[in-house]
C-alpha positions in Angstrom: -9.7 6.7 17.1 -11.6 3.8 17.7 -11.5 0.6 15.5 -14.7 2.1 13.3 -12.9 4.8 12.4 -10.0 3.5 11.3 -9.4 3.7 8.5 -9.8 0.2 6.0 -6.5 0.4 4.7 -5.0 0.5 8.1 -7.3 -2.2 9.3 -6.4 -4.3 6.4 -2.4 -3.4 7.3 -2.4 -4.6 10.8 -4.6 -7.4 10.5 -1.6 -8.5 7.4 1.0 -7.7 10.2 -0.1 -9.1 12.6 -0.3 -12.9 10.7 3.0 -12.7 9.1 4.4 -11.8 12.5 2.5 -14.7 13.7 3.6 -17.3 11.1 7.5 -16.2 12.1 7.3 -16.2 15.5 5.9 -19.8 14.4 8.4 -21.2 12.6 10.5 -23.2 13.8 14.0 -22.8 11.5 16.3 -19.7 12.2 17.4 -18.1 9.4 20.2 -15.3 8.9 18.0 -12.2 8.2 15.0 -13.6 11.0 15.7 -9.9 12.8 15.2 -7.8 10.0 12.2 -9.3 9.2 10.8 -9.2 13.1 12.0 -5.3 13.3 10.3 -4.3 10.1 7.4 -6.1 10.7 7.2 -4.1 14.2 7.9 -0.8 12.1 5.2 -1.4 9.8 2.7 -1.9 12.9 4.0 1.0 14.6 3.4 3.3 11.6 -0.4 1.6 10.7 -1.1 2.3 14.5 0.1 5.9 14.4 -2.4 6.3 11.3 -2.1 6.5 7.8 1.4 5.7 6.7 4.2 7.5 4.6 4.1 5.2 1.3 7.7 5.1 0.6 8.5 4.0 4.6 6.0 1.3 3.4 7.3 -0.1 0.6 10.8 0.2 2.1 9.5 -2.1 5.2 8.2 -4.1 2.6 11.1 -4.6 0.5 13.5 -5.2 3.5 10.9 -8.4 4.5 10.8 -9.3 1.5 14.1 -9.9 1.0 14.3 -10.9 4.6 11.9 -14.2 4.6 11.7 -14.2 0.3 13.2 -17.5 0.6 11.4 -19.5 3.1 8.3 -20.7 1.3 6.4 -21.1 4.4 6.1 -17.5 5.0 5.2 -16.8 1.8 1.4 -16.8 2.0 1.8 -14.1 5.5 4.4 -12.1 3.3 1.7 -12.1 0.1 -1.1 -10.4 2.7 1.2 -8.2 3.4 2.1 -6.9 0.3 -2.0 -6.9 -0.5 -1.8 -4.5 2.0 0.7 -2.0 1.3 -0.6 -2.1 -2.6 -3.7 -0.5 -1.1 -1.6 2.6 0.3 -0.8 3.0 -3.4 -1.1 0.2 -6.1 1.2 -1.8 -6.9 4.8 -1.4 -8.0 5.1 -3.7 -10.5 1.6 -4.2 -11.5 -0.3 -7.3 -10.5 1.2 -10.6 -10.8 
C-alpha cells in the first residue's frame, strides 16, 4: 500500500506517533514508567503500519501512555495528538473535552 492509499486515519496515527515518540526520546528527565510509554508508543506504530487497527488494542495503548507520561506536562501536547488520533478510530470515550 503506498502512502496515497493509506488510509487518513492511519496517516493521522503515525504522523501522532511518531511526534510523541519524538518529544520523549527528547526529554531530558527519566521517569519511572519512561518504558511503558516507549513500548506502547512502538505497539501503536506497529499496529497503524500493519493497517487499520483493532479499537480496543488502541485505546488500551492509549491508556497505558496515558498513564505512562500523564504527569510530565511537557509531553502533554504529543500525548493530546495522539489521543486526536485514536478518537478518529472511533470517537471519543469520554466525549470531547
Amino acid at each position: 500500500m503506498t502512502s496515497g492509499d493509506e488510509d487518513p486515519r492511519v496517516t493521522e496515527l503515525r504522523s501522532a506517533v511518531s511526534g510523541l515518540r519524538r518529544r520523549l526520546a527528547a526529554h531530558p528527565a527519566d521517569f519511572a514508567d519512561r518504558t511503558i510509554a516507549e513500548e506502547e508508543l512502538a505497539a501503536l506504530d506497529a499496529m497503524a503500519v500493519a493497517g487499520i487497527p483493532e479499537i480496543p488494542r488502541l485505546r488500551r495503548s492509549l491508556l497505558l501512555i496515558a498513564g505512562a507520561i500523564g504527569s510530565v506536562s511537557a509531553l502533554s501536547p504529543g500525548l493530546s495528538e495522539v489521543r486526536r488520533a485514536v478518537d478518529l478510530f472511533g470517537g471519543s470515550v469520554r466525549g470531547e473535552g
